[in-house]
N, C-alpha and C positions, 0 to 999 in steps of 0.2 A: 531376717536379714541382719547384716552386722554391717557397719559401718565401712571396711574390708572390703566388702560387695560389690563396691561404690567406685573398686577401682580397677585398672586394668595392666598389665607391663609390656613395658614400650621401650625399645632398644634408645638407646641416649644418642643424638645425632653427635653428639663430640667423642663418642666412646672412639678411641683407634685398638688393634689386635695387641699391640704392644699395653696396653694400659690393664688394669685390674679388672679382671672380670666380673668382679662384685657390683664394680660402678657401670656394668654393661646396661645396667637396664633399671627403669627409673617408672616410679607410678600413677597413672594418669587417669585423671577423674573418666568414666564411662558417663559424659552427658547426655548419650543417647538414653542411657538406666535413668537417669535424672530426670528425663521429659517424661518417661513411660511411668514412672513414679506420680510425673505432675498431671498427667492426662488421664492416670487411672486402669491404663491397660497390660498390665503385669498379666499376664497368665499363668494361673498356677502360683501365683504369690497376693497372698492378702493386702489388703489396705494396713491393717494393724500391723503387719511383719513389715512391711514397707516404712511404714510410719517408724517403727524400730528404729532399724536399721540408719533411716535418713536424720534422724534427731539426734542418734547418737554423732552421726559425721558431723553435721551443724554441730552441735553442743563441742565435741573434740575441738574442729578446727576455730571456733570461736575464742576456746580455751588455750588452745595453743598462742592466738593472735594475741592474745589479754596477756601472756606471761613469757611468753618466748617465741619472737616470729621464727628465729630458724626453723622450730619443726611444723610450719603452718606445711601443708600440700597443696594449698588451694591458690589460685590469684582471687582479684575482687570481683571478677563480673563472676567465676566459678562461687564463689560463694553467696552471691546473689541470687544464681538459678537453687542452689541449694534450699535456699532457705524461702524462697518462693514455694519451689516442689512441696517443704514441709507443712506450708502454709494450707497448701491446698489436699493433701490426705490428709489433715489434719480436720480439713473443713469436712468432708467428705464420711469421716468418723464422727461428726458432733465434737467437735472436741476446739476449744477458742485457746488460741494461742495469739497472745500480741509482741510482738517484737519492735522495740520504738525504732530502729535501723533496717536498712537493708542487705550492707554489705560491710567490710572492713571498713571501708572509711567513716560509714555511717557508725560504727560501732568506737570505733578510736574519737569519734566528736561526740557522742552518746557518755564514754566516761571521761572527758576532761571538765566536760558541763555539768558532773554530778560528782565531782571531788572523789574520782579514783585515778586520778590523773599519774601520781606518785606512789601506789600503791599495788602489787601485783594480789595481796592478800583481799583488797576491797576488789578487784575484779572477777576474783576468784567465786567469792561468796555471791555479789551479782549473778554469778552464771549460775550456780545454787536456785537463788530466789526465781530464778526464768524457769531454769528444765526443772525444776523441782516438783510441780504442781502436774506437771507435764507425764513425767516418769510416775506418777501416781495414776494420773487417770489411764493410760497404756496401760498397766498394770493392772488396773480396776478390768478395762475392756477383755484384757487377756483371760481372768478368770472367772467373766461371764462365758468364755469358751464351756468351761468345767460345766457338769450335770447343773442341773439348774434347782433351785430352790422354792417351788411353788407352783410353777409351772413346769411343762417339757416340750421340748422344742421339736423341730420337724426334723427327721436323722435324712441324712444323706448328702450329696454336695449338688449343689445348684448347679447342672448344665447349661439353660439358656431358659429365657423367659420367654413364652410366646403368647403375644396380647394384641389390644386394639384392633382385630377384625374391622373392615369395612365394607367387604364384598364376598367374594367366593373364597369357601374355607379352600385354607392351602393343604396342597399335596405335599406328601414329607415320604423321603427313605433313609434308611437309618444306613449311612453312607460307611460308619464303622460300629458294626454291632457290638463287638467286643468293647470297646469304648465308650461306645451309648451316643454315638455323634449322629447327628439330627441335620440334616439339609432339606431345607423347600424347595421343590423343584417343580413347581407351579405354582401361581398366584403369590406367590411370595411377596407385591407388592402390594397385596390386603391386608397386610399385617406387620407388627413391628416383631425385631428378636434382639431381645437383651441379651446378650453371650459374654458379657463382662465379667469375672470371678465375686462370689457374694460377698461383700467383706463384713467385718466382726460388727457393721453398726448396722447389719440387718440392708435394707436399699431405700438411700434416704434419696428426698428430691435434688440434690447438689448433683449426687454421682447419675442420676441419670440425664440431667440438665447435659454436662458435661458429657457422657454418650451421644446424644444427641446433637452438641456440637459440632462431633469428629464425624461425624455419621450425614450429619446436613452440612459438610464444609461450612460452616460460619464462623471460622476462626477468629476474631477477637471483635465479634460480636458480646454484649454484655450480657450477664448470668438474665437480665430482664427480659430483655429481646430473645433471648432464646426459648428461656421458657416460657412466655406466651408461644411461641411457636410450636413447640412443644404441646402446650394446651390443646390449642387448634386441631392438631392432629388426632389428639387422647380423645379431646370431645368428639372427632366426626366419628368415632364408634358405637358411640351411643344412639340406634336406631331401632328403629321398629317397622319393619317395611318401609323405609325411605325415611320415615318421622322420626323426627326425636324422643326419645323417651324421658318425656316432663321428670317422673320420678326418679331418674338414675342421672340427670342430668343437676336435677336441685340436689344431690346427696352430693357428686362430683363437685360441684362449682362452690358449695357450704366451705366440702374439705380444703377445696383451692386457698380459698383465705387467707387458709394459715400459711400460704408460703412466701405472702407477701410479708410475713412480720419479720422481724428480727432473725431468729431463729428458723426461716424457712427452711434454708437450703439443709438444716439437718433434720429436718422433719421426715418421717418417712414416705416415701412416696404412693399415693393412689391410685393404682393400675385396673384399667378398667379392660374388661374382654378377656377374662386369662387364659387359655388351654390346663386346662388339671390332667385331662384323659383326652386321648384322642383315638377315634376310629377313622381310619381312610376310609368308608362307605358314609357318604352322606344317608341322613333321614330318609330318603324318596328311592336314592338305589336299597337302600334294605328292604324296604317295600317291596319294591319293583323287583328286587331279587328272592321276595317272601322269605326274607330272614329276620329273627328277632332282633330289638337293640341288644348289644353287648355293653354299654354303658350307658348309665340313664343319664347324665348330668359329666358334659367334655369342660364347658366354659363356666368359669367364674364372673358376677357379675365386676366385682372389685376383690380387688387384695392388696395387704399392708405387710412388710415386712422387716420385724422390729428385732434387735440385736437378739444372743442368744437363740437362733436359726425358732425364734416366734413368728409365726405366721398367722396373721388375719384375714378370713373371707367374708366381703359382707353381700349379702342377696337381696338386693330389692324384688320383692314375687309380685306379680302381674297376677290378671284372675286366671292364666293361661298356668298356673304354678299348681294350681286347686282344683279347677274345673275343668270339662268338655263340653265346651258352647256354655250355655246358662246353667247346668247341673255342676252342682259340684261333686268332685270325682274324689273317693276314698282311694280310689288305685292311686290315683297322683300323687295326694299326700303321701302318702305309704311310702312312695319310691322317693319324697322328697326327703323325707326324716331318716330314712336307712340310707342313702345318701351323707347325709351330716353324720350319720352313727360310724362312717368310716373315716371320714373327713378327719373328725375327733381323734377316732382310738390314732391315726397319723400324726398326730400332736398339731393337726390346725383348730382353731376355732372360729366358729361360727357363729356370725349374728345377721339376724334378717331382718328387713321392714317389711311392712304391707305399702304395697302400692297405691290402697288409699290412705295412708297416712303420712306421704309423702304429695298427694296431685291437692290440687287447692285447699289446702290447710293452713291460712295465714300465721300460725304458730310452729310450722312445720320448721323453715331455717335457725331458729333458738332452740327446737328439740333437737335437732341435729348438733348445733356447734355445743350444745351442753355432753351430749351424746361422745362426741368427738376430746373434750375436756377429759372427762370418765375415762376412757379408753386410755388415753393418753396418761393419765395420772397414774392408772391400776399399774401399766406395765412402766412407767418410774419408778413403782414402789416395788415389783417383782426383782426389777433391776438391781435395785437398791438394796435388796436383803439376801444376794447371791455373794 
């Protein structure tokens, strides 16, 4: 997107037929583009093009304001949504922008208190020292797009995410095949469906906090209160005939942690129950129909999804993973390793636990949050050297 984008032409209420046709029609910020910007629901347009586009508008009309209001386009509360909006794809990318103002006026009392009062050259350079750091990491993000350097990434574009089961697997018809469009059109309320576009920082916990807000009406509910709520929801998936699954719930509630720090909301997020494969025949009708399974493995236990379209799946295994009753079963394995063997070559990866080395292991929560440190550092440094 370009800054251009941002706007829209709207006939001048004073234009008369007699008067210059040039001056008919005059450019008007598209606020509705602006919220959809700040809310994150662009379809078919990234967070990082978004992010583009909207920095440069800020950045232009800020510069215009510092050197020559005539050609500002904006009023103040208009550049105030602006620069909110940019705040928040900003956040959403990992990416920390501080702005000590909010709007023109804050920005005109911002340089009389720092001695660029009489100067269009020191304001000029300020706005330098802002987007400067800015227009580098956009930049950076952009050419994590390109082949990647160490790793490869999972090829294709994210249609919708279908996670958190809590009850009866939903029914889905592919509503436009040619498209690949996917509707549930049963039980639809056992489950959630991310349908948001994947943007360049992978699906951190911000952008889906914010899903989640438009999704639960909680309107200016706080990033906090939401996502516990959020929580609540992620965790009631985690069962095991009614029970909770001690294991999959200490590995979820470990990662939670980290979203309480500083850096939460750009942390990626930990989606538990994923659909990978799906078959419309439940287990019991394939039986019941004496059909074979056509796929061994529909649901992921967790998965993380980190810039450069990297995808992590992690499997906590039950003895239900290995064996049949108390033997353990070679066939299982079998089907569970040639499983991962495709997972792979798809450019996911795969990391499992054992289920008992997650259930009463009073060392178990420090082997995880070290577990989770690793992880996290490996692909900063993948990042790092693209």
């Amino acid at each position: 997107m370009k800054a251009a984008d941002f706007f829209y032409p709207q006939q001048d209420p004073g234009w008369s037929m007699n008067g210059d046709p040039w001056d008919a029609w005059r450019e008007v910020l598209d606020v509705k583009l602006v919220e959809q910007v700040k809310r994150g629901n662009l379809h078919g347009i990234t967070d990082l093009d978004a992010a583009q586009g909207i920095a440069q508008l800020a950045h232009r009309e800020l510069l215009h304001y510092g050197q020559d209001k005539s050609q500002v386009s904006l009023d103040n509360d208009e550049i105030a949504e602006v620069l909110s909006a940019l705040r928040a794809v900003l956040r959403r990318l990992g990416i920390e922008f501080k702005v000590p103002f909010r709007d023109f006026n804050g920005f005109h009392a911002y340089w009389s208190q720092h001695g660029m009062g009489h100067s269009w050259a020191a304001r000029r350079g300020y706005m330098s020292e802002l987007f400067g750091p800015l227009w580098e990491r956009l930049d950076a993000l952009e050419d994590a797009q390109s082949a990647s350097a160490g790793y490869r990434g999972v090829d294709g574009q994210m249609q919708n995410i279908i996670f958190a089961s809590t009850g009866f697997k939903p029914e889905m018809v592919m509503r436009d095949a040619i498209n690949n469009v996917v509707e549930i059109v049963e039980h639809g309320d056992s489950c959630l469906v991310y349908d948001r576009p994947l943007t360049d920082a992978g699906l951190t916990w911000g952008e889906v906090v914010a899903w989640w807000r438009d999704k639960q009406g909680l309107g200016q509910a706080d990033d906090r209160a939401v996502g516990h709520d959020l929580y609540r929801r992620l965790r009631a998936s985690m069962k095991d005939n009614g029970q909770e699954n001690q294991a999959e719930v200490l590995l979820f509630n470990t990662y939670c942690e980290r979203y309480g720090g500083e850096e939460g909301m750009k942390r990626p997020a930990l989606l538990p129950q994923v659909y990978l494969h799906y078959d419309p025949l439940t287990r019991k009708q394939r039986q019941k129909l004496h059909k074979g399974d056509r796929l061994k493995r529909q649901r992921m236990d967790f998965l993380l999804m980190w810039p450069g379209r990297a995808r992590v799946v992690i499997e906590v295994d039950g003895k239900q993973h290995y064996s049949e009753g108390k033997t353990a079963s070679p066939r299982l394995y079998a089907e569970m390793v040639a499983e991962d063997r495709a997972l792979r070559l798809k450019g996911y990866e795969v990391y499992r636990f054992g289920g008992y080395e997650l259930t009463g292991k009073p060392d178990a929560p420090a082997m995880l949050r070290q577990f989770f440190d690793d992880l996290e550092a490996l692909y900063a440094t993948r990042l790092s050297q693209q």
